[in-house]
N, C-alpha and C positions, 0 to 999 in steps of 0.2 A: 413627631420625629421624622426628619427627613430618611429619604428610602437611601440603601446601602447603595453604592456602585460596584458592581461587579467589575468595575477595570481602575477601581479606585486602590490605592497603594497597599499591598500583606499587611501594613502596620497599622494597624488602629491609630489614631491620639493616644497620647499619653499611657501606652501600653511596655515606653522601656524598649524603643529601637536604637539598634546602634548608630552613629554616624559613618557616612560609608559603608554601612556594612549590606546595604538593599542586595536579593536577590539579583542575579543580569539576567532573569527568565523574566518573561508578563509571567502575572499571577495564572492567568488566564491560558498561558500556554500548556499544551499537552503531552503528559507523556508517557510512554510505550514498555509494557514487559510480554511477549508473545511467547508462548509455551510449546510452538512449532508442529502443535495438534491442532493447530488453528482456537484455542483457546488466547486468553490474555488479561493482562490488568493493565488499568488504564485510568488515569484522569489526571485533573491540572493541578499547576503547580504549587496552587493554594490549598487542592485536598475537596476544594468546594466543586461536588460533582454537577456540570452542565449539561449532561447528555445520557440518555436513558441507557447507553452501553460505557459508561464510566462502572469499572467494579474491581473489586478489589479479586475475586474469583468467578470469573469465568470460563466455564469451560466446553470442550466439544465430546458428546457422547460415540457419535461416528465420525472421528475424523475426516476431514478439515468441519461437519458440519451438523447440525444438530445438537447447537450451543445453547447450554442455561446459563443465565447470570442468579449467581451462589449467593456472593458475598459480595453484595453493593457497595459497601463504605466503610465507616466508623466513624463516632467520638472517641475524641480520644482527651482527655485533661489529667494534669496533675495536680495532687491535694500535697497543699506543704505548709508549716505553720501561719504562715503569711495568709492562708487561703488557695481555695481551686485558681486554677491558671488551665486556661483550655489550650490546645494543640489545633484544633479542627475547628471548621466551621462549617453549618448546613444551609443553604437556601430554601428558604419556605417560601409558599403563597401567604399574603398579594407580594412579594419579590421582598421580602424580608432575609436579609443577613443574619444569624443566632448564632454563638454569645457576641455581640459587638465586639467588646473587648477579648483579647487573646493573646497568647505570646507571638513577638514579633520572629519572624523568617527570614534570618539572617542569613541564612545562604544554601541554596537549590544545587545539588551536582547530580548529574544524571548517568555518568559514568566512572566505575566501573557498574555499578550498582546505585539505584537511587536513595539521593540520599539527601535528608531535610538537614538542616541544625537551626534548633529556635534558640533565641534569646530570650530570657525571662525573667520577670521583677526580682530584684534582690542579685543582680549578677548571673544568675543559675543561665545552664547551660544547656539542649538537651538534643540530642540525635537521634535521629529516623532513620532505619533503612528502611525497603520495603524491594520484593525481586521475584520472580517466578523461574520457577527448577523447569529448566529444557527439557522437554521427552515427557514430563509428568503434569497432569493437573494442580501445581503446589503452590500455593503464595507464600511468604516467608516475611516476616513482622520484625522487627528487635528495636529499641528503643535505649538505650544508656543515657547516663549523666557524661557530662565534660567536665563539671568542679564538685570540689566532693560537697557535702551537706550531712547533717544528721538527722534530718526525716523529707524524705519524699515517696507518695506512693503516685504511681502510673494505675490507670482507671480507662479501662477501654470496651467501650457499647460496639458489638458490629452490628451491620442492619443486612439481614438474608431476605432474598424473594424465594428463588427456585421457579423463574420465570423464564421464557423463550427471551432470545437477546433484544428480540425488536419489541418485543412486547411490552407496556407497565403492570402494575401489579397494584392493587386494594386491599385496603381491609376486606378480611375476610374470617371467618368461623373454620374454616377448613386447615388454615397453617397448625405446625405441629411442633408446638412450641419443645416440648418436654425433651430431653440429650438423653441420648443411654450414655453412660458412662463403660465403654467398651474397650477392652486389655490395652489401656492408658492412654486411650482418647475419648473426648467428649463425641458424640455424635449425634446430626440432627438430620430426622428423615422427613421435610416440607413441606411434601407432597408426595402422592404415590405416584409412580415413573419418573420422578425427579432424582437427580444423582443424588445419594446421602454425603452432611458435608461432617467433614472431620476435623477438628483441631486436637494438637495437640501445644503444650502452655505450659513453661514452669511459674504460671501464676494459679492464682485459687478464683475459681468460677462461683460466682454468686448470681441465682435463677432471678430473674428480675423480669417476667417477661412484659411486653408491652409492643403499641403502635406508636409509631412516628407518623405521620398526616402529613399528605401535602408538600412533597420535598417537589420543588421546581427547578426544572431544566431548563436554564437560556437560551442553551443552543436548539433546543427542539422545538421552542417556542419561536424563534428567529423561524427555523424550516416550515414552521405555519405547519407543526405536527402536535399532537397531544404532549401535553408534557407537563403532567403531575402525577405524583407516585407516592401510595405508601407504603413503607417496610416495615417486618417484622424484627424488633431488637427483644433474643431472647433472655440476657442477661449481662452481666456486666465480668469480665478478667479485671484481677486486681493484683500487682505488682509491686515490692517494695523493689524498688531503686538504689536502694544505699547498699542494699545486701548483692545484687545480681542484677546484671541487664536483662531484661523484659522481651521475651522469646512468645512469639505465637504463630504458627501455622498450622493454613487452612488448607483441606486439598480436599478432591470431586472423588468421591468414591462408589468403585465398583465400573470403575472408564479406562481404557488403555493407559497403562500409567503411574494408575494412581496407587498408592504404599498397601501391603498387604501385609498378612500379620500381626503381632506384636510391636508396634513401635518403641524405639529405645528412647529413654527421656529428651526433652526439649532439648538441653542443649548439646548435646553430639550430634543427635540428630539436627537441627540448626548449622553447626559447624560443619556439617558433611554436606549440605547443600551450598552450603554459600562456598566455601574452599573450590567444588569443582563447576561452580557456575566461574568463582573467580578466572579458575583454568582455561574452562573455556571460554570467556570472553576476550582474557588474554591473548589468545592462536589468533584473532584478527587484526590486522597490521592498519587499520584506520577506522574510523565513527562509520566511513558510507560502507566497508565492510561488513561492520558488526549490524547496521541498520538493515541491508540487502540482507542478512540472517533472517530478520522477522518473516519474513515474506515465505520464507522455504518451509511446508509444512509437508506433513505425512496423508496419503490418501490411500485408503484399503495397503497394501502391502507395498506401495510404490508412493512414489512425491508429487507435490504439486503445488501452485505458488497460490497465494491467497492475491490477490489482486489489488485489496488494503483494508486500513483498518477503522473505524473498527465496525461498519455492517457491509462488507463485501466479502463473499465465497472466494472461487477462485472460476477465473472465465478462460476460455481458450484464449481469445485476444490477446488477453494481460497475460497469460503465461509464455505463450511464445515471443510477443514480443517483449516481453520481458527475461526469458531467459540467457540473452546471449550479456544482460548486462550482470544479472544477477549469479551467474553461473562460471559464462564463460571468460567473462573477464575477468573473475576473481581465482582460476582455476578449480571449480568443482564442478569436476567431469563425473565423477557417481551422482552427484541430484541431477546434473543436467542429463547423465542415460536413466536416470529412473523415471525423472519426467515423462520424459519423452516416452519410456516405453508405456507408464502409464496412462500414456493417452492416445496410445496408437490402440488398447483396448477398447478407447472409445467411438472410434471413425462408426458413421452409418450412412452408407452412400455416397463416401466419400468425405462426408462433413465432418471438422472434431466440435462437437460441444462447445456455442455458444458460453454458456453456463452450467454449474449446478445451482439447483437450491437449497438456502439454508435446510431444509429442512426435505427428504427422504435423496433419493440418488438418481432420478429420473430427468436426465440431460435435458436440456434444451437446442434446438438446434438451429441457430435462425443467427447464421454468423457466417456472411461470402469467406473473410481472411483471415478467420482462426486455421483454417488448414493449410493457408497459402503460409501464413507465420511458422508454421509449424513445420513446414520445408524449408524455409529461410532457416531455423533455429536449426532444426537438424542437420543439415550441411554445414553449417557454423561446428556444431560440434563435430561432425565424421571429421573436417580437416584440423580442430582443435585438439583430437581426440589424437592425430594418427601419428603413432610411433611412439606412442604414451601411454602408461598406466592410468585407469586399469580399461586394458582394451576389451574390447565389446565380443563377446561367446561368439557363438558364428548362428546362431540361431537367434540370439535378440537382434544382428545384423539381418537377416535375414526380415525379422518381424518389419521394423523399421522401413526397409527399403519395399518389404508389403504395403507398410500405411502410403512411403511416398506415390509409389505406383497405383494404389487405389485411390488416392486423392485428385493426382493427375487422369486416369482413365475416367472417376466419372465428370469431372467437371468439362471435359472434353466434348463427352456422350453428352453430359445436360444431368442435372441434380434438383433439387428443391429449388422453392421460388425462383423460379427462371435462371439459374446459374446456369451456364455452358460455353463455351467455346465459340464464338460467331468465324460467320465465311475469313472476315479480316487477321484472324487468329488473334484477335482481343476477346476478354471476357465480359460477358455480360452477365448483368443482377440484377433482382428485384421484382416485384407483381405491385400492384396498389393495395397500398397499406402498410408494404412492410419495409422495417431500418436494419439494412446486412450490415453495412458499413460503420465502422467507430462511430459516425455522427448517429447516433441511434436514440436522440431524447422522442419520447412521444408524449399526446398531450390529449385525453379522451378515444385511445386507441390508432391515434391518427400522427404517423412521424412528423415530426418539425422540419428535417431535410432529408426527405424521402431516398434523392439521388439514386433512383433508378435508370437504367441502363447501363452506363461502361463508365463509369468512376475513376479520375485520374489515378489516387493510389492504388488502385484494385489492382488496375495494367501493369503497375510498377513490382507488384508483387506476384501477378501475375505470370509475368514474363522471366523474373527472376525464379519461381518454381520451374519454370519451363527449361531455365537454361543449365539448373541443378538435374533436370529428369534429362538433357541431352548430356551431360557430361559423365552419366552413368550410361545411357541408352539410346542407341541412334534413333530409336522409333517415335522421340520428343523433339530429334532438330528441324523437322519439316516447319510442326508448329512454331516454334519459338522462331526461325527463320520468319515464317510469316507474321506472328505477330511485331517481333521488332521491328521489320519494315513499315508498318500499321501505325506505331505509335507516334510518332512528330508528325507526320502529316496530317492526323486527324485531331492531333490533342493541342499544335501550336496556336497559336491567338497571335496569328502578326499584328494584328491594330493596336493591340495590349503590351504586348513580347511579353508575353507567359502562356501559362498552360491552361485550358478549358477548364473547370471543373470534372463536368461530365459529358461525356458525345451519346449519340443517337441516345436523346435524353427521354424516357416512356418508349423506350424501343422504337422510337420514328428517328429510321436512318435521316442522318443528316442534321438533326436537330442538336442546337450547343448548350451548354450553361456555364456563362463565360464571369458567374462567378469570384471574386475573390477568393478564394481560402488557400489555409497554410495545406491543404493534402500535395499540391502539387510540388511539394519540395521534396516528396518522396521520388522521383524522377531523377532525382539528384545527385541527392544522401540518405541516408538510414538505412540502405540494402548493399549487400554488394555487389550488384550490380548496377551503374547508372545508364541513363535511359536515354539521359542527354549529353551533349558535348559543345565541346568551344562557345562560342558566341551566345547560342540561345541559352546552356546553362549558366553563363553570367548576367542573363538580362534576368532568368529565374532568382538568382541567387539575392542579385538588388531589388528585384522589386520585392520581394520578401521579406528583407531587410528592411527596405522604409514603410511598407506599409503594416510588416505584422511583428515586426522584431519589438521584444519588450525585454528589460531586465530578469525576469521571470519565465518566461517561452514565447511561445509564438500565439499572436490569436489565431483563433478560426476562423474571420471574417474581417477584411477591412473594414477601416472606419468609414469609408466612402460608399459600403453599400447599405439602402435601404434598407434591411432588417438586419444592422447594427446594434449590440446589445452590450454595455461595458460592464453591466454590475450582475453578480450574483446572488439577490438578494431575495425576499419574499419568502411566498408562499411557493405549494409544490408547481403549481403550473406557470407561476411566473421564473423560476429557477431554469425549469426543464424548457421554457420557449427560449433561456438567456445561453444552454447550454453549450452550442458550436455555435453561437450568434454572433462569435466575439471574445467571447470569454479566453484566454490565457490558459493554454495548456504546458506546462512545462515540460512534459517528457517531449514534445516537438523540437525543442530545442536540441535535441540529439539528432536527425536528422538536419535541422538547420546548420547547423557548426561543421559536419561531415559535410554536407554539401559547400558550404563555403571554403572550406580546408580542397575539396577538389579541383575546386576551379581557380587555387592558386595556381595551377602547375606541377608540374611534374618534380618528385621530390619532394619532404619535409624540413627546409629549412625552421631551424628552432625558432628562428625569432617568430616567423607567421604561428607558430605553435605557441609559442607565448604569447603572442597578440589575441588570438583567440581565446586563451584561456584568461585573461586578462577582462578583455571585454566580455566575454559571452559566458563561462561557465563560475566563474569567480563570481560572480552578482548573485546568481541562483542558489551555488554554496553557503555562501551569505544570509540565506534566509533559512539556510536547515532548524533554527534553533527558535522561526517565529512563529508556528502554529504545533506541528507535530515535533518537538525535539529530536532533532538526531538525524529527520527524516526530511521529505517534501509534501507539501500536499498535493491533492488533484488537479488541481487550476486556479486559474487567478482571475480577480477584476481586471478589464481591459486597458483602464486608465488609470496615471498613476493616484494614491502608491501604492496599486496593483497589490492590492490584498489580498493575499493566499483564503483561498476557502474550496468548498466542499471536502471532502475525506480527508482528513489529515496525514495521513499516512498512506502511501500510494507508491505501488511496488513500482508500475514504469518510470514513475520520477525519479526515482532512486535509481531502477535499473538504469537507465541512459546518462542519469551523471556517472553512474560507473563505467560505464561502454565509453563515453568520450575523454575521462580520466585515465584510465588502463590502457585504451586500444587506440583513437583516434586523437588525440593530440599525443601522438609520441611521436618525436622528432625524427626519430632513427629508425627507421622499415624495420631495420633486423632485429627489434625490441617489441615489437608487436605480436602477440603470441599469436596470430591467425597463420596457418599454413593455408593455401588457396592450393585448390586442384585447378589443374587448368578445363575451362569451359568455355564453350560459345559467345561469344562476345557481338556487340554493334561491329559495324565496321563503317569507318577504320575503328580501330580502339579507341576509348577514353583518353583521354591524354593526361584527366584528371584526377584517375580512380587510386587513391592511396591505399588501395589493399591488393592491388594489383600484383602481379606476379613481377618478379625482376626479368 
């Protein structure tokens, strides 16, 4: 028997598909229910799970982190005179498809609420929803007919681990099969220190219990990771469908969240979830809206953005520079102050937190421009904030303008891995060994692109903290006066007409790395301040354009330089050498488009605002629906047709299509929600800067 294809059509042969009626999703694509505790469910649109964090419940025991995956999957089939007719399908080893045959998947909608409809022998009709309740650990199941019938029973196997998120899971002696049946939920305790999981069903639970073998991951097996798994299916829910729609949920119990008490039967309890999930996902006025929601999750008693889905925490990087799209242009000014305050708890020596790890709360610190971001972000808010509800106490004001102040005083003085302030009033980074900057893949301990010394974007953000800390405080104009004079002389590339990479490159004054990459468009666009003007920013803005502009973002690396890399493909250290080598980043393209909209000139004529959005962010929108639905992923192949891969879900992609949707292609200045304080500026001014003051 030849081996199934995994990108081969929902419909078997001869299984009773409609004409016309094919899903507009790949089978294969993915997609998103986030519980905003940094828990979620997840997988494709065939049901057939690729990825060892595909699950139907998982959840976070300490917010955003210290995630088990509960409730991996299911079978799902119905028995009806005709015979069983399945719903799902599993991937085994050696790369086996099971049942072959299955009802066809007539049609995938992924909003409001995910939602199947199969087609099935005999006419028969049948709907899926499936949705996780915001604020709680809760998955929510229901399943109805579309035509009536006089016998069909719905038959559903879940399969539970009670495993770490990254981890797989075996046969074992130790699972705990057996449910208390507990004030009208089933309950199963899987392990000790494992959340207990809860359903509650207006079906009849039949003990069945048993091992599944060998469920195979594609996707894990493509990242050259482990990827077979067995799960524990403790019995089977059995549903008559003629009498009532088929209600199941599961939720993590005994976690922030999750239901206490006496639960009230299935279905009110069902209809009280879905009614004010409906509510709120209604209050979002578009897809990249409701999608920038996932990202916003809860951390000890304040917020923090998860960075994406579905095995990334939340990192300083990705939150700051993701908050002004995820926040600020969508007006939520309470996550964007809670953020923020909750991470000015975290500064140490000036530094915010690289990372946490999934698993206890002990920061990492090894990150030049999470602190720099973190001043960009929060000046974004004071002037988004100012003359608007709900304004900020005078003591988290106070906290705040602590963190920006101890951010700027130590990197001044000099901080970890060689951060500080040089005589030029540019910053320098770095010792041998370590990646502060976004390019950060390493490969046996050893970074891929080190860039140590003074890093084009560094300065650009650099300089932009600085001119936020004089616009509060004279005792920052000295420096940012010196380093703004610092930066075109030492960073221009006449021979090139563009930007170095990196100057005084291992802290030997003088030395260049003249580089390709997209950092040097932060010079441009993406802050608001730019660093460059007239002439030299359009020779920037073009050579960026031809050499790294893609339908999808910008690469990291022209194709003209020697360790050019287009595909993201392999194993872990072929991926992580391919990482900034080339590869297609899409959130760059938010700074690309900003910098190109500046060096139009002065004013927003609509037509250039429509031309941009036309060519540049209209292509990227274009693909929300072909890896993560709804969402972007992390990067892309550098060559066409620029295939989206790594994380599927990825909060700065989303953030910065939202930031150039909202704020920067809006035609009319006075429509742009940003107020700007006045501050230190190049001189002369920008002639360019559409966020400029009038």
């Amino acid at each position: 028997m030849a081996e199934p294809s995994l990108t081969s059509p929902l419909t078997p042969p001869g299984s009773g598909a409609l004409p016309g009626q094919a899903s507009p999703h790949d089978p294969m694509a993915e997609w998103l229910e986030a519980d905003g505790l940094g828990g979620f469910a997840s997988g494709t649109v065939s049901l057939v799970r690729t990825r060892r964090y595909h699950a139907l419940l998982l959840a976070s025991a300490n917010p955003p982190t210290d995630r088990y995956v509960l409730v991996n999957g299911f079978d799902a089939w119905l028995e009806t005179p005709d015979g069983p007719c399945f719903l799902t399908a599993q991937r085994y080893a050696p790369g086996v498809t099971l049942p072959e045959q299955r009802a066809a998947l007539e049609r995938f909608e992924p909003d409001p609420l995910p939602r199947w409809v199969y087609a099935l022998p005999g006419g028969l009709r049948l709907e899926q929803e499936i949705f996780v309740r915001h604020g709680a650990p809760i998955a929510c199941l229901r399943w109805r007919l579309l035509a009536h019938v006089r016998e069909a029973v719905l038959c559903v196997r879940p399969f539970f681990s009670g495993r770490d998120l990254h981890a797989l899971h075996r046969e074992n002696g130790s699972f705990a099969f057996e449910p208390e049946q507990v004030r009208g939920r089933w309950l199963w305790r899987p392990y000790p220190g494992v959340p207990p999981i809860g359903a509650v069903s207006n079906g009849a639970y039949e003990h069945r219990p048993e091992w599944y073998r060998n469920f195979q991951y594609e996707e894990e097996r493509s990242r050259g990771l482990e990827f077979i798994e067995d799960l524990a299916a403790p019995g089977v829910f059995r549903f008559d469908l003629v009498k009532d729609d088929a209600l199941l949920i599961f939720s993590a119990q005994g976690l922030k969240g999750s239901p206490g008490g006496t639960p009230p039967p299935a279905t009110p309890l069902f209809a009280e979830h879905r009614v004010l999930e409906l509510k709120r996902r209604a209050a979002f006025p578009t897809r990249l809206h409701r999608s920038a929601d996932a990202y916003l999750v809860q951390r000890g008693a304040g917020r923090t953005v998860i960075a994406g889905y579905p095995w990334f925490t939340d990192w300083g990087r990705d939150t700051f520079l993701s908050l002004r799209g995820l926040c600020l242009a969508t007006g939520r000014l309470r996550e964007a102050r809670d953020i923020l305050l909750e991470w000015a708890g975290t500064l140490s020596e000036g530094m915010i937190p690289n990372r946490f790890p999934d698993r206890g709360n002990a920061p990492e610190y090894n990150s030049v421009d999470a602190s720099l971001w973190y001043i960009v972000a929060l000046d974004t808010f004071l002037r988004e904030s100012k003359g608007m509800r709900p304004t900020l106490a005078v003591g988290d004001r106070n906290h705040l303008q602590e963190a920006l102040e101890q951010i700027l005083d130590s990197y001044c003085r000099g901080t970890r891995f060689g951060i500080g302030m040089d005589n030029d009033g540019l910053l320098r980074c770095g010792e041998a060994g370590t990646q502060l900057t976004w390019m950060d893949a390493r490969i046996g301990g050893q970074p891929i692109t080190p860039r140590v010394g003074k890093p084009v974007e560094i300065q650009a953000l650099w300089l932009n903290a600085l001119s936020v800390g004089a616009s509060l405080s004279k005792r920052w104009k000295e420096a940012f006066a010196r380093g703004a004079s610092s930066f075109e002389p030492r960073f221009w590339n006449e021979e090139k007409g563009c930007l170095y990479d990196v100057v005084d490159v291992d802290h030997q004054a003088g030395s260049v790395d003249d580089t390709f990459r997209a950092n040097q468009i932060f010079a441009v666009g993406g802050l608001p301040l730019p660093l460059l003007q007239g002439e030299k920013a359009l020779k920037v803005v073009a050579a960026v354009e031809k050499k790294l502009l893609t339908p999808v973002g910008l690469r990291t690396l022209a194709p003209d330089e020697n360790d050019y890399l287009s595909r993201y493909e392999g194993g872990i250290e072929e991926r992580d050498a391919a990482y900034h080598q080339g590869l297609v980043w899409p959130y760059l393209l938010g700074p690309f488009v900003e910098a190109w909209v500046r060096v139009q000139g002065e004013g927003r004529p609509a037509a250039r605002i429509d031309e941009a959005r036309s060519r540049f962010l209209q292509p990227l929108l274009e693909r929300m629906d072909a890896v993560g639905i709804g969402h972007l992923a992390e990067l892309a192949d550098a060559e066409a047709p620029y295939t989206l891969r790594g994380c599927p879900f990825q909060a700065w992609s989303i953030a910065e299509a939202l930031r150039l949707d909202e704020q920067v292609l809006v035609a009319d200045k006075t429509k742009a929600p940003i107020r700007r304080r006045r501050r230190p500026t190049l001189s002369p001014r920008p002639l360019s800067d559409p966020l400029a003051d009038s």
